[in-house]
PDB file of the backbone (N, CA, C, O) and the ligand in Angstrom, with CONECT records:
HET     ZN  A 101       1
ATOM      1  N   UNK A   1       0.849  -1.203   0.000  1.00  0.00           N
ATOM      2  CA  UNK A   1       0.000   0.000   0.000  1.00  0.00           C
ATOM      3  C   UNK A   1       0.875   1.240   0.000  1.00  0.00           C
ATOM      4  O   UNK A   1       1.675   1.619   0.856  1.00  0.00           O
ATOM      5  N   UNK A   2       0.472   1.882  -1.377  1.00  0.00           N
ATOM      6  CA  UNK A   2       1.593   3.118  -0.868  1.00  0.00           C
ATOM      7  C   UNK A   2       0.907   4.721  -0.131  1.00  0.00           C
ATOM      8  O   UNK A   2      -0.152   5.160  -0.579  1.00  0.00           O
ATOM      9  N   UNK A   3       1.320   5.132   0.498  1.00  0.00           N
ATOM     10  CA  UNK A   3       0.622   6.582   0.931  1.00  0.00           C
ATOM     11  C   UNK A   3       1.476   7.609   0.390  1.00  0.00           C
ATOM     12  O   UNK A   3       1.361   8.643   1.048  1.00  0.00           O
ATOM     13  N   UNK A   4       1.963   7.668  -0.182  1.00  0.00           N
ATOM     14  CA  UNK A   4       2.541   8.602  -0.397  1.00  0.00           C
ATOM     15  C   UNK A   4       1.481  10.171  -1.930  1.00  0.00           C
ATOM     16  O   UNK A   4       0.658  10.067  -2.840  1.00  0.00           O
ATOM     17  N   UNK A   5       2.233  11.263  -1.309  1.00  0.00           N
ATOM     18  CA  UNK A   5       0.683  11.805  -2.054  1.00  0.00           C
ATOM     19  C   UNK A   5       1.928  12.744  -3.512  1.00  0.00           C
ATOM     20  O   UNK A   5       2.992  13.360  -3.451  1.00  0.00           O
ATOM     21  N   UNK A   6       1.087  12.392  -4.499  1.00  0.00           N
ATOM     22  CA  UNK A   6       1.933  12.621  -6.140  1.00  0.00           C
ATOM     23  C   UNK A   6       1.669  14.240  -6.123  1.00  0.00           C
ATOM     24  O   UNK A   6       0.693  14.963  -5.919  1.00  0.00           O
ATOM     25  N   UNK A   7       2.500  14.352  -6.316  1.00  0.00           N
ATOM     26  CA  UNK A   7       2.469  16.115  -6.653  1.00  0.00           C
ATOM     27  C   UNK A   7       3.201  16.435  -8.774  1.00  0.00           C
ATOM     28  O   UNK A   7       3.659  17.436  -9.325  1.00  0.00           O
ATOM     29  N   UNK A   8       2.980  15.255  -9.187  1.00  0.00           N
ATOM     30  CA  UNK A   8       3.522  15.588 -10.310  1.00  0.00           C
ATOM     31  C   UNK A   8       2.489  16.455 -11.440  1.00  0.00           C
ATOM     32  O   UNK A   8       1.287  16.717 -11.397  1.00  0.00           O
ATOM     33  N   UNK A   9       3.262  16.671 -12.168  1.00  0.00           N
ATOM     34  CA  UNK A   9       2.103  17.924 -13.374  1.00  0.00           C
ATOM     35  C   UNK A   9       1.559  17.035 -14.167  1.00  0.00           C
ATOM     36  O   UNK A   9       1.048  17.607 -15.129  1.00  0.00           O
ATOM     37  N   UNK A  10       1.416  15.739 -14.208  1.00  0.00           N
ATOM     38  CA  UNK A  10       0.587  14.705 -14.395  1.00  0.00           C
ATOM     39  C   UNK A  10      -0.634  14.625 -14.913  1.00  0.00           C
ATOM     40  O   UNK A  10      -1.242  14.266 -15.921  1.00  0.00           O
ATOM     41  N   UNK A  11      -0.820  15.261 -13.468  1.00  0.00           N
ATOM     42  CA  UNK A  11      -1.968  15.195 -12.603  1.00  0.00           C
ATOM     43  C   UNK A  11      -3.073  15.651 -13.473  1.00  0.00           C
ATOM     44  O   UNK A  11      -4.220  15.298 -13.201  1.00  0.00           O
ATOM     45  N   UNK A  12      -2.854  16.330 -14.396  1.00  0.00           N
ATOM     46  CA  UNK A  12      -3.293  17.843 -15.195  1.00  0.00           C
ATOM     47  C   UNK A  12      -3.275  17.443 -16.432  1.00  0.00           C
ATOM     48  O   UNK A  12      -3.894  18.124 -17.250  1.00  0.00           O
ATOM     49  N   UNK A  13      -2.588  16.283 -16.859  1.00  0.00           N
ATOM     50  CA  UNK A  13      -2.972  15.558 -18.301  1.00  0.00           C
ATOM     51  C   UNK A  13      -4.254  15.801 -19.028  1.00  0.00           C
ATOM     52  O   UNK A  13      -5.302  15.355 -18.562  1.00  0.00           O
ATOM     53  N   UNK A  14      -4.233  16.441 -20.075  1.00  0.00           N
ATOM     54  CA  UNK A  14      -5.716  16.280 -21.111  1.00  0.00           C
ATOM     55  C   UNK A  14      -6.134  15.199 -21.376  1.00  0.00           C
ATOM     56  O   UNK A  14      -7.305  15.158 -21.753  1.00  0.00           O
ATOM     57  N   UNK A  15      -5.364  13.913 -21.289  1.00  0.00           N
ATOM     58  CA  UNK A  15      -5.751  12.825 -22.010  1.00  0.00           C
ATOM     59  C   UNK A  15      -6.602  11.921 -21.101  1.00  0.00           C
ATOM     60  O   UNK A  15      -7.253  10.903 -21.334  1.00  0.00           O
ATOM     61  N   UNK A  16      -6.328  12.795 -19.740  1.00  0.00           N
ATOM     62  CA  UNK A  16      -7.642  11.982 -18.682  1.00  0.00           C
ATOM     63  C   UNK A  16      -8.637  12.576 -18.498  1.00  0.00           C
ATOM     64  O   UNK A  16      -9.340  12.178 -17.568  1.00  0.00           O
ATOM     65  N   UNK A  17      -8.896  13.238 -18.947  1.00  0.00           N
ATOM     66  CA  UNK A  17     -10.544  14.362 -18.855  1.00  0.00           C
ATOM     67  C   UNK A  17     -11.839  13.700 -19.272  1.00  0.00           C
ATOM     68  O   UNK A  17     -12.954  14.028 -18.867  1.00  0.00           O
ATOM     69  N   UNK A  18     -11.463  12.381 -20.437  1.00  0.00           N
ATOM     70  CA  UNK A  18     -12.909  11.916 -21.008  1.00  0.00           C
ATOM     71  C   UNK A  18     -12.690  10.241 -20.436  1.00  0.00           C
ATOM     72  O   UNK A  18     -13.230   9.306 -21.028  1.00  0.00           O
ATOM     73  N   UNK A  19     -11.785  10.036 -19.157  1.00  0.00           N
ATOM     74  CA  UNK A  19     -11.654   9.046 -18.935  1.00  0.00           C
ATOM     75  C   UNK A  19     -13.056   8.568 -18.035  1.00  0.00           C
ATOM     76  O   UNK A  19     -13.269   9.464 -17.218  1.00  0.00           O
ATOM     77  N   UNK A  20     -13.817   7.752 -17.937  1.00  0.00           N
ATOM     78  CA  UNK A  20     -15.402   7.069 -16.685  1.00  0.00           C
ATOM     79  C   UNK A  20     -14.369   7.625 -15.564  1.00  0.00           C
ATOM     80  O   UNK A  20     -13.144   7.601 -15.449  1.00  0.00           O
ATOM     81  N   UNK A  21     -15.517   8.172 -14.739  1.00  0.00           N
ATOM     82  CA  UNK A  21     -15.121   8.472 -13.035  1.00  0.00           C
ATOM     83  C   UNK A  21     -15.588   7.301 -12.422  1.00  0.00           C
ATOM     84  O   UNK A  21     -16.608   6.691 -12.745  1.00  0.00           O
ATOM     85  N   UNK A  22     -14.752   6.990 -11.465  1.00  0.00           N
ATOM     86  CA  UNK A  22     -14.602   5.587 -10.671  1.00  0.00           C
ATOM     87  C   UNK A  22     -14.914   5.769  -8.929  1.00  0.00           C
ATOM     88  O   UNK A  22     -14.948   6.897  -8.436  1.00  0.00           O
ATOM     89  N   UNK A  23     -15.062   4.926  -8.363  1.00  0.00           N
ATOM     90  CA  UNK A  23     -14.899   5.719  -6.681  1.00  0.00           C
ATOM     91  C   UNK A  23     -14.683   4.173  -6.439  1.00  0.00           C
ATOM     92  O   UNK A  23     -14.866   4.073  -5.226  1.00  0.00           O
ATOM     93  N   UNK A  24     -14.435   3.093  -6.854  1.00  0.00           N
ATOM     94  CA  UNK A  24     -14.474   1.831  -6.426  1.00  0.00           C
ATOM     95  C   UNK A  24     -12.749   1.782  -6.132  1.00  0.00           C
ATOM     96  O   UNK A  24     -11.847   2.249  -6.827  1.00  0.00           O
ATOM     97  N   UNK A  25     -12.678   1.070  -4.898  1.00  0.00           N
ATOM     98  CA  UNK A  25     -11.189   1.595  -4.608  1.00  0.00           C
ATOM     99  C   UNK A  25     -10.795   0.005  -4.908  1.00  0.00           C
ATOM    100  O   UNK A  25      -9.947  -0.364  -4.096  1.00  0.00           O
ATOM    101  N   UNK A  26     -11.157  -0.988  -5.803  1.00  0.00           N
ATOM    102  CA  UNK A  26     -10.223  -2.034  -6.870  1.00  0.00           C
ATOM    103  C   UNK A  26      -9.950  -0.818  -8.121  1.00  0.00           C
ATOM    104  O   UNK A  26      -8.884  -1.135  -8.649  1.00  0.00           O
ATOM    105  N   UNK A  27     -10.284  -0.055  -8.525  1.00  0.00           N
ATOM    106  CA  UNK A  27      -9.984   0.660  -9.850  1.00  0.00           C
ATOM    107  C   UNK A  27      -9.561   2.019  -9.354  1.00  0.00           C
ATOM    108  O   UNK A  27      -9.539   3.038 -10.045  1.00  0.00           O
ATOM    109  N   UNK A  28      -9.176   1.911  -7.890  1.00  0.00           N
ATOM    110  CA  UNK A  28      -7.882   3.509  -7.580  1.00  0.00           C
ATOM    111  C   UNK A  28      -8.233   4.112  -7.152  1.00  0.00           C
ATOM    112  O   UNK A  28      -7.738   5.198  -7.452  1.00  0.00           O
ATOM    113  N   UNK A  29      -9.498   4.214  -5.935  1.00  0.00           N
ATOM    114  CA  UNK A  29     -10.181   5.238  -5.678  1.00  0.00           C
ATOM    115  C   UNK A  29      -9.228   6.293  -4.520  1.00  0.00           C
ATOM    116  O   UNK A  29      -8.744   5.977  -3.432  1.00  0.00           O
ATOM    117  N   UNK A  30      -9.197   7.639  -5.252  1.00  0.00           N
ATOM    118  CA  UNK A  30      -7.696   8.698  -4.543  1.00  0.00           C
ATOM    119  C   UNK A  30      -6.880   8.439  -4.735  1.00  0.00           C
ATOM    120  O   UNK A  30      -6.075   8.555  -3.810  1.00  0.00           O
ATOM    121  N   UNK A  31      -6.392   7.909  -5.972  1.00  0.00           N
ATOM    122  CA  UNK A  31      -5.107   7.309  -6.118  1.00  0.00           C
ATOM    123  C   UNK A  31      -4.918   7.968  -8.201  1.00  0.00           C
ATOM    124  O   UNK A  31      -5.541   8.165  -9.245  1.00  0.00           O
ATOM    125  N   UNK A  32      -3.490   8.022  -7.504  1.00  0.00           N
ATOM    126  CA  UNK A  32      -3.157   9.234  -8.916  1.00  0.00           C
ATOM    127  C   UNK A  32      -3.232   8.283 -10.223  1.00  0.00           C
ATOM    128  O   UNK A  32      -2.470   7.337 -10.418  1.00  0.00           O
ATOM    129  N   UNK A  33      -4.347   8.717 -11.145  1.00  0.00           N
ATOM    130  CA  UNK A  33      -4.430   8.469 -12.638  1.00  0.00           C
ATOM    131  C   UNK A  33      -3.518   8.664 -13.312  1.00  0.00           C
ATOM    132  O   UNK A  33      -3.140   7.781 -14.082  1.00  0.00           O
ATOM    133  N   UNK A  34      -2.799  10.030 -13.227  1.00  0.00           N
ATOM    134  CA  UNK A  34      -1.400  10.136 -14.001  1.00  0.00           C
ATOM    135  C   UNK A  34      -0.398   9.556 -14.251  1.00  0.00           C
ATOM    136  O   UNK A  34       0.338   9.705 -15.226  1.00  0.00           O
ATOM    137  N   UNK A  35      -0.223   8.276 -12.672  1.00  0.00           N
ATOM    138  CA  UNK A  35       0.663   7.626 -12.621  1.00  0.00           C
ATOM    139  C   UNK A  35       0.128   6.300 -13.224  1.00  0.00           C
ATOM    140  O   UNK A  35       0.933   5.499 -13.698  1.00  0.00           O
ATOM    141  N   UNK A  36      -1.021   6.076 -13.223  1.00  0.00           N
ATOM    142  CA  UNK A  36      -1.209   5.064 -13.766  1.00  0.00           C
ATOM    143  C   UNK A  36      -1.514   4.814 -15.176  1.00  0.00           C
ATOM    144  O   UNK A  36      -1.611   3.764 -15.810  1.00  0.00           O
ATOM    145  N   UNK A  37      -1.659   6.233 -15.557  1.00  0.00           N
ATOM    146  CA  UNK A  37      -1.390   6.488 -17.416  1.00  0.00           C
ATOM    147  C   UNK A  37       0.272   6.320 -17.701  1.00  0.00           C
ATOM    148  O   UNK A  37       0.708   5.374 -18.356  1.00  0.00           O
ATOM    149  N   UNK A  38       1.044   7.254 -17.183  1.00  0.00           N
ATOM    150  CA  UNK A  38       2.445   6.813 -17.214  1.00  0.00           C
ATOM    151  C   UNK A  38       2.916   5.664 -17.033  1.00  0.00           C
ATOM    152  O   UNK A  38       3.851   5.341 -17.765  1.00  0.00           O
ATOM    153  N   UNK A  39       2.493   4.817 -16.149  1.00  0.00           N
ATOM    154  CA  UNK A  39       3.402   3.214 -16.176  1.00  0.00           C
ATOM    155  C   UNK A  39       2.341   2.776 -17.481  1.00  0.00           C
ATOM    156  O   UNK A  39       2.812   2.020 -18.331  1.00  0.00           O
ATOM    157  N   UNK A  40       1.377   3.096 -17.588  1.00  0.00           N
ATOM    158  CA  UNK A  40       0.717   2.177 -18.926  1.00  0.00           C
ATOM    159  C   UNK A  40       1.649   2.275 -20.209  1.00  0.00           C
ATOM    160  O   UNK A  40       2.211   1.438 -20.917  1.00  0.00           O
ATOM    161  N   UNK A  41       1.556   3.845 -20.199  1.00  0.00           N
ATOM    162  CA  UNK A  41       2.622   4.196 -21.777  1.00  0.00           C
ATOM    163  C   UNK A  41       4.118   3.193 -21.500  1.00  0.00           C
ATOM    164  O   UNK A  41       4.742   2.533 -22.332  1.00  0.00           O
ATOM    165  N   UNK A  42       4.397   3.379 -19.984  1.00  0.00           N
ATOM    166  CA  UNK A  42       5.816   2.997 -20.270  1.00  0.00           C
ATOM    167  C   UNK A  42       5.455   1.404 -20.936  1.00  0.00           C
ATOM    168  O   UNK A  42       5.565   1.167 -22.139  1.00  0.00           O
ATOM    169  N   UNK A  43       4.865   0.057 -19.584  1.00  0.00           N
ATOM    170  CA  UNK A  43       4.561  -0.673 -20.132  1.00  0.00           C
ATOM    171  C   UNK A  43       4.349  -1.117 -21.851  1.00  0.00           C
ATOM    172  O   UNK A  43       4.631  -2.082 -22.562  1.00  0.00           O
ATOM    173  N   UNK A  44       3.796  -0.017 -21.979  1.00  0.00           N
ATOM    174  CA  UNK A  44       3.172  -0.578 -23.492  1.00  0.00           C
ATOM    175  C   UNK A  44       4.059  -0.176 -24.332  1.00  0.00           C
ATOM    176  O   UNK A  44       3.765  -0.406 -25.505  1.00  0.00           O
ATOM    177  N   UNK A  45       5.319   0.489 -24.099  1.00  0.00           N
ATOM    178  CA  UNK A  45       6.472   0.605 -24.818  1.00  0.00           C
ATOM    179  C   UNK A  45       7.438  -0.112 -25.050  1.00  0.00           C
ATOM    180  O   UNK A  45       8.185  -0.287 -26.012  1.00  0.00           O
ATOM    181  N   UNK A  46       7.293  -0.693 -23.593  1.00  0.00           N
ATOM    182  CA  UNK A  46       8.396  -1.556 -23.561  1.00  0.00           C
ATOM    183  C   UNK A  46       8.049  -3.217 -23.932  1.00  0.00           C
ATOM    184  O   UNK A  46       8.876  -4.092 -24.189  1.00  0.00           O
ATOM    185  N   UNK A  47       6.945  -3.311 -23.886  1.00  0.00           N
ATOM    186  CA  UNK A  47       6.442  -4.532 -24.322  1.00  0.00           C
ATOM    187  C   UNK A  47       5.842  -5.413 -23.094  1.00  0.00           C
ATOM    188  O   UNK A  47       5.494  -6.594 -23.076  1.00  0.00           O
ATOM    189  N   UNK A  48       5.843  -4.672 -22.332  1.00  0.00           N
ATOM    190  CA  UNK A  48       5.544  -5.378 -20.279  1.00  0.00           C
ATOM    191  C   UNK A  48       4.031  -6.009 -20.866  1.00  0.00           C
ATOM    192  O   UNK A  48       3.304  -5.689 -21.807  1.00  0.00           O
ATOM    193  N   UNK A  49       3.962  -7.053 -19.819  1.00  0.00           N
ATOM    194  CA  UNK A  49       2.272  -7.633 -19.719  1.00  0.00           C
ATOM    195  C   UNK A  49       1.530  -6.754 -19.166  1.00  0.00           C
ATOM    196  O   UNK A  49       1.804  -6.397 -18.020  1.00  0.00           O
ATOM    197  N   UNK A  50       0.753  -6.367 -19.647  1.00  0.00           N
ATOM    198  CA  UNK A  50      -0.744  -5.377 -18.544  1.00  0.00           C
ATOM    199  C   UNK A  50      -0.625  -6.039 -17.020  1.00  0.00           C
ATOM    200  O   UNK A  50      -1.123  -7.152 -16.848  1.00  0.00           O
ATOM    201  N   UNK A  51      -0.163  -5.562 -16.241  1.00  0.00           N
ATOM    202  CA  UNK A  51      -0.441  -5.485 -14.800  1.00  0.00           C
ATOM    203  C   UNK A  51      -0.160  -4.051 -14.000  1.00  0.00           C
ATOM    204  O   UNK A  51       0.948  -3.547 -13.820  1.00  0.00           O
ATOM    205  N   UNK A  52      -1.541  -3.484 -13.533  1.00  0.00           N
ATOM    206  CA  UNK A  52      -1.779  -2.611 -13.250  1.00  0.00           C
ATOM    207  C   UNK A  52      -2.029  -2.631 -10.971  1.00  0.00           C
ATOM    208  O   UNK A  52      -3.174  -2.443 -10.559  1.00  0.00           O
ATOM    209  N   UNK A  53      -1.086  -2.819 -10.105  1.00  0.00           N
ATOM    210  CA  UNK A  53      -1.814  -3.046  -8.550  1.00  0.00           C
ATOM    211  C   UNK A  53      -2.124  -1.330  -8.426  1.00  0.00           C
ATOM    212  O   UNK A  53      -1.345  -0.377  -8.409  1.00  0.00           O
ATOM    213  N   UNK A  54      -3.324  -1.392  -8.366  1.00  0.00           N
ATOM    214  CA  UNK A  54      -3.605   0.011  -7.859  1.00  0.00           C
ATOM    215  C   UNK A  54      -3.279   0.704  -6.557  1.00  0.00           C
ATOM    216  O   UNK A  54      -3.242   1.930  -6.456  1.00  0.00           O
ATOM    217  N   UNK A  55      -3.070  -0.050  -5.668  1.00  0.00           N
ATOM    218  CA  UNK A  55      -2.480  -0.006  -4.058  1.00  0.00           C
ATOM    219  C   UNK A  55      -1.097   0.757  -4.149  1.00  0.00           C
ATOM    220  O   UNK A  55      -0.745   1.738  -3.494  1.00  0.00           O
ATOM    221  N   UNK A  56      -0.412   0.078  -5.104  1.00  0.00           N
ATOM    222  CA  UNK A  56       0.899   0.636  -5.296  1.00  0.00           C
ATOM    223  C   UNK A  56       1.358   1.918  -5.768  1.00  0.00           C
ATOM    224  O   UNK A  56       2.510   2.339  -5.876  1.00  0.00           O
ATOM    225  N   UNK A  57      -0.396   2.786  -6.185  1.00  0.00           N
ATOM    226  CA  UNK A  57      -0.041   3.996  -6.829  1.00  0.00           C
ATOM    227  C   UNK A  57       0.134   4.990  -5.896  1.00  0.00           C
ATOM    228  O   UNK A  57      -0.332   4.624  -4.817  1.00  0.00           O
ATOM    229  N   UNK A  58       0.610   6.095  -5.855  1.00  0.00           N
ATOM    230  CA  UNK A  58       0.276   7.209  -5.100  1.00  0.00           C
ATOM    231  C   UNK A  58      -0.939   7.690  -4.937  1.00  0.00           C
ATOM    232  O   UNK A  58      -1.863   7.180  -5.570  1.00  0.00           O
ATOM    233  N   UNK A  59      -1.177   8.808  -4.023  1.00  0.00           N
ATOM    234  CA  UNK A  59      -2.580   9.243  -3.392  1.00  0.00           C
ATOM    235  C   UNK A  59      -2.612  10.496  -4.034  1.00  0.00           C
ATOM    236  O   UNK A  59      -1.823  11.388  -3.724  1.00  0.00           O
ATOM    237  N   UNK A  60      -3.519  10.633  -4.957  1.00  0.00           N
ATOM    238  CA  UNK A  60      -3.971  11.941  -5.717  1.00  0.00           C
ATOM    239  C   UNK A  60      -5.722  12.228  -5.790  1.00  0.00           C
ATOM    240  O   UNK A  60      -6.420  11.259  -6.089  1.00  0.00           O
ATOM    241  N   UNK A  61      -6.211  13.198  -5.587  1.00  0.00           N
ATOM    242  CA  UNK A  61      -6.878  13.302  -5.342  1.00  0.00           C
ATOM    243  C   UNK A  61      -7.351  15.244  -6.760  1.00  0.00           C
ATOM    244  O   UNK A  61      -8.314  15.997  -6.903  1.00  0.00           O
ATOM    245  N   UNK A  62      -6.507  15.164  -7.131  1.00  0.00           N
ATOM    246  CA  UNK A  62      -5.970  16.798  -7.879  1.00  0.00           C
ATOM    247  C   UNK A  62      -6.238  16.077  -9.164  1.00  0.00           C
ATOM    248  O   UNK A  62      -6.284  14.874  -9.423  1.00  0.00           O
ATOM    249  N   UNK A  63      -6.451  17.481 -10.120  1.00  0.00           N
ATOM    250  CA  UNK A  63      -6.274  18.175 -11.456  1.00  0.00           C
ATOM    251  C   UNK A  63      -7.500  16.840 -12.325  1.00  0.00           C
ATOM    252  O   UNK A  63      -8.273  16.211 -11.603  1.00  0.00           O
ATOM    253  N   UNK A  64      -7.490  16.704 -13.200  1.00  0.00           N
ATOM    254  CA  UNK A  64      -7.794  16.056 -14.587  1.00  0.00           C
ATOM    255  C   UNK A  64      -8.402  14.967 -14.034  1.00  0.00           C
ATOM    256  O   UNK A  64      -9.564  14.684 -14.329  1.00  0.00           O
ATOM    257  N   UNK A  65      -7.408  13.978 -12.859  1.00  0.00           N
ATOM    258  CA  UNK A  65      -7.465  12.608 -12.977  1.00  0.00           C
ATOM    259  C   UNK A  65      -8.203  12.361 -11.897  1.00  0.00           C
ATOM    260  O   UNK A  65      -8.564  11.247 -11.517  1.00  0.00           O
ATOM    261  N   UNK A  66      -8.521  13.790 -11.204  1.00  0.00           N
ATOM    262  CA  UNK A  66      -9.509  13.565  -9.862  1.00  0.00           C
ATOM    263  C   UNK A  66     -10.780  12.142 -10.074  1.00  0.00           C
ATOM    264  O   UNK A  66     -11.220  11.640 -11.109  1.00  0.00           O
ATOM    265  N   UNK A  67     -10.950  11.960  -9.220  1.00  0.00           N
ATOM    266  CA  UNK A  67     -12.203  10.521  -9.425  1.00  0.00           C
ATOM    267  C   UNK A  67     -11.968   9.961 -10.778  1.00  0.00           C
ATOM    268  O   UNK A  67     -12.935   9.401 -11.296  1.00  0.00           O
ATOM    269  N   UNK A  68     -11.119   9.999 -11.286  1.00  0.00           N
ATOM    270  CA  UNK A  68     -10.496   8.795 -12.405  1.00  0.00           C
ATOM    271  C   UNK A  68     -10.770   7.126 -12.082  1.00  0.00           C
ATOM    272  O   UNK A  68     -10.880   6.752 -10.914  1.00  0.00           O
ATOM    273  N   UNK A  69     -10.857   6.276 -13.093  1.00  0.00           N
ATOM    274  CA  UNK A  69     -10.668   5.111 -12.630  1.00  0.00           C
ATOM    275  C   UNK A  69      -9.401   5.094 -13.139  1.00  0.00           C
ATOM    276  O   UNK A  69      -9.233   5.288 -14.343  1.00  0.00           O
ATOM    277  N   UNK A  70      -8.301   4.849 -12.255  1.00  0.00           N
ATOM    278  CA  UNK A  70      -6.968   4.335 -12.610  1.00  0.00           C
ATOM    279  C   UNK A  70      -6.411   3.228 -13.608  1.00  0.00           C
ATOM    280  O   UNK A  70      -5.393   3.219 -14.300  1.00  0.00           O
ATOM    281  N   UNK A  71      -7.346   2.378 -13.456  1.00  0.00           N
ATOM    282  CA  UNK A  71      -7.327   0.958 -14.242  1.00  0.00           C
ATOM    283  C   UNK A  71      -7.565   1.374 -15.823  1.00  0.00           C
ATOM    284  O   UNK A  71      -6.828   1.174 -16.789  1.00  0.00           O
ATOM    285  N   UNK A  72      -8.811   2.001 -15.753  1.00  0.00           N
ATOM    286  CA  UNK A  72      -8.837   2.538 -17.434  1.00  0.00           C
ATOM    287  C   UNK A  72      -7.586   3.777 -17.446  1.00  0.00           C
ATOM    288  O   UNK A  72      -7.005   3.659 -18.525  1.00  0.00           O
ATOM    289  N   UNK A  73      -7.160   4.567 -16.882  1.00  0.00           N
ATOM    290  CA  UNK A  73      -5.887   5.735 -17.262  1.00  0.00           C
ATOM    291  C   UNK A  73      -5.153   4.730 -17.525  1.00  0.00           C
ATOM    292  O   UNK A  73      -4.593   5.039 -18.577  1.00  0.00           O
ATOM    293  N   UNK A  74      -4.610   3.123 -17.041  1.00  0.00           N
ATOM    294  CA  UNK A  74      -3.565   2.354 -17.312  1.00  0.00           C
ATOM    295  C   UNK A  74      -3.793   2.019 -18.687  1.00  0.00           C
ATOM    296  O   UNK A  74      -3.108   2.513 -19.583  1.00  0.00           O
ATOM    297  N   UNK A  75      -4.969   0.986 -18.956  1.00  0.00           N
ATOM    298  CA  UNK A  75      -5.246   0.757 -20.342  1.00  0.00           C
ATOM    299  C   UNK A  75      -5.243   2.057 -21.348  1.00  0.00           C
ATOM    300  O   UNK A  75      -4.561   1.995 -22.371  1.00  0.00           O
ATOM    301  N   UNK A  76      -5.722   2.794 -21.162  1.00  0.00           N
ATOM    302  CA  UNK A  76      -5.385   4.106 -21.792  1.00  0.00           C
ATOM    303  C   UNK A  76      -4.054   4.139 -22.249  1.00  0.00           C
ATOM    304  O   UNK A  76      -4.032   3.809 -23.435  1.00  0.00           O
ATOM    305  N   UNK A  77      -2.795   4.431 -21.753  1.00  0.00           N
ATOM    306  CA  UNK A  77      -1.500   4.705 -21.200  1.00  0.00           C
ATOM    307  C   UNK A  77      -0.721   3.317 -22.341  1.00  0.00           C
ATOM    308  O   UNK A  77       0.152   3.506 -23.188  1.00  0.00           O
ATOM    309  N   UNK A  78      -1.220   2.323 -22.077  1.00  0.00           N
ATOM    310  CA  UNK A  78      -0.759   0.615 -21.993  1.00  0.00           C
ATOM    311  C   UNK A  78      -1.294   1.117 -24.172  1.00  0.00           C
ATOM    312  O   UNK A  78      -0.416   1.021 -25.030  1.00  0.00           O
ATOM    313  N   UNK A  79      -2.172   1.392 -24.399  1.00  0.00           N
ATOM    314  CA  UNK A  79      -2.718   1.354 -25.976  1.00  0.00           C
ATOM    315  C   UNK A  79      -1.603   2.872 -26.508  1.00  0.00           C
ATOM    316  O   UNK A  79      -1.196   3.053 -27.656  1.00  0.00           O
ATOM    317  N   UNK A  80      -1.347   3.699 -25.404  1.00  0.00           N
ATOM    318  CA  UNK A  80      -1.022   4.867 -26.316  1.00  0.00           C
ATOM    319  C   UNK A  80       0.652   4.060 -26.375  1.00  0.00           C
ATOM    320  O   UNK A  80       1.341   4.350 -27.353  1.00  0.00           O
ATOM    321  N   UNK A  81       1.263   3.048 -25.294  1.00  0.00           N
ATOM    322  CA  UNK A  81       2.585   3.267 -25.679  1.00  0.00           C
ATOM    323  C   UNK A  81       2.732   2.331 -26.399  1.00  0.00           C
ATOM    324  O   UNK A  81       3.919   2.326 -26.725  1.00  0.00           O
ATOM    325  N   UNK A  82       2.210   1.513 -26.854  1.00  0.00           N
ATOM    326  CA  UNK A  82       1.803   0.443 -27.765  1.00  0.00           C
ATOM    327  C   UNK A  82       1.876   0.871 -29.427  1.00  0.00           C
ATOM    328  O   UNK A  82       2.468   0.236 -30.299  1.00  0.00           O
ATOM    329  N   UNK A  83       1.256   1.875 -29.564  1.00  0.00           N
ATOM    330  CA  UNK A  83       1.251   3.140 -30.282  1.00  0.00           C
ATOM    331  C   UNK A  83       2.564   3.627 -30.988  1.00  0.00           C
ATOM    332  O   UNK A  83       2.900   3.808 -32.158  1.00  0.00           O
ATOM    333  N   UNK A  84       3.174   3.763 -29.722  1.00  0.00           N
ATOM    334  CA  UNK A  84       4.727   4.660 -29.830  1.00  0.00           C
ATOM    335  C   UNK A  84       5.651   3.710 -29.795  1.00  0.00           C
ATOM    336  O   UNK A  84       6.807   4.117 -29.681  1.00  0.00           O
ATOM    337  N   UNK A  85       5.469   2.440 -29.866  1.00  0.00           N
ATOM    338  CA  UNK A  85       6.656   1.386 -29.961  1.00  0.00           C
ATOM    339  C   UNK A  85       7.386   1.838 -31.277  1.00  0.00           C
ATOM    340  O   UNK A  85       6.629   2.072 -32.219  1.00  0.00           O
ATOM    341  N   UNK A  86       8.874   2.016 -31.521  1.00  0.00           N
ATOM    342  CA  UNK A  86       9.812   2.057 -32.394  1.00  0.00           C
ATOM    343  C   UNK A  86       9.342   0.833 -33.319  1.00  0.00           C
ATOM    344  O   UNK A  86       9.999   0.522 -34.312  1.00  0.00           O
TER     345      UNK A  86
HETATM  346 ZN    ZN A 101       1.000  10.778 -10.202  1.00  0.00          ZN2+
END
């Protein structure tokens, strides 16, 4: 479980604005979307299997990704770096 609270500019991403709002805390509830769009892209760049523990994200509650479901910002994240593979 991590507590720690994300202060990154993330947070504020456009690409989470038309993401479903979630409050179910299996899909991240207060827990930063940004970060879980970022490990998706990385994942999906690097070729990683989709595994997303939402526990493990930071505590955000700010900007764009507020009431986000994390799980979809991952799949989100996981298709865009998929995308950007060389
Ligand atoms: Zn974050």
């Amino acid at each position: 479980m991590n507590n720690t609270l994300c202060q990154d500019d993330h947070r504020y991403l456009g690409v989470l604005t038309n993401l479903v709002e979630s409050q179910k805390p299996e899909e991240g509830r207060h827990r930063c979307a940004g970060c879980a769009y970022t490990k998706g892209v990385d994942d999906g760049i690097n070729g990683n299997v989709r595994n997303i523990n939402v526990d493990d994200l930071p505590l955000s509650q700010a900007g764009t990704g507020r009431h986000k479901s994390c799980t979809d910002a991952y799949d989100l994240g996981y298709n865009h770096g998929v995308a950007q593979r060389p």
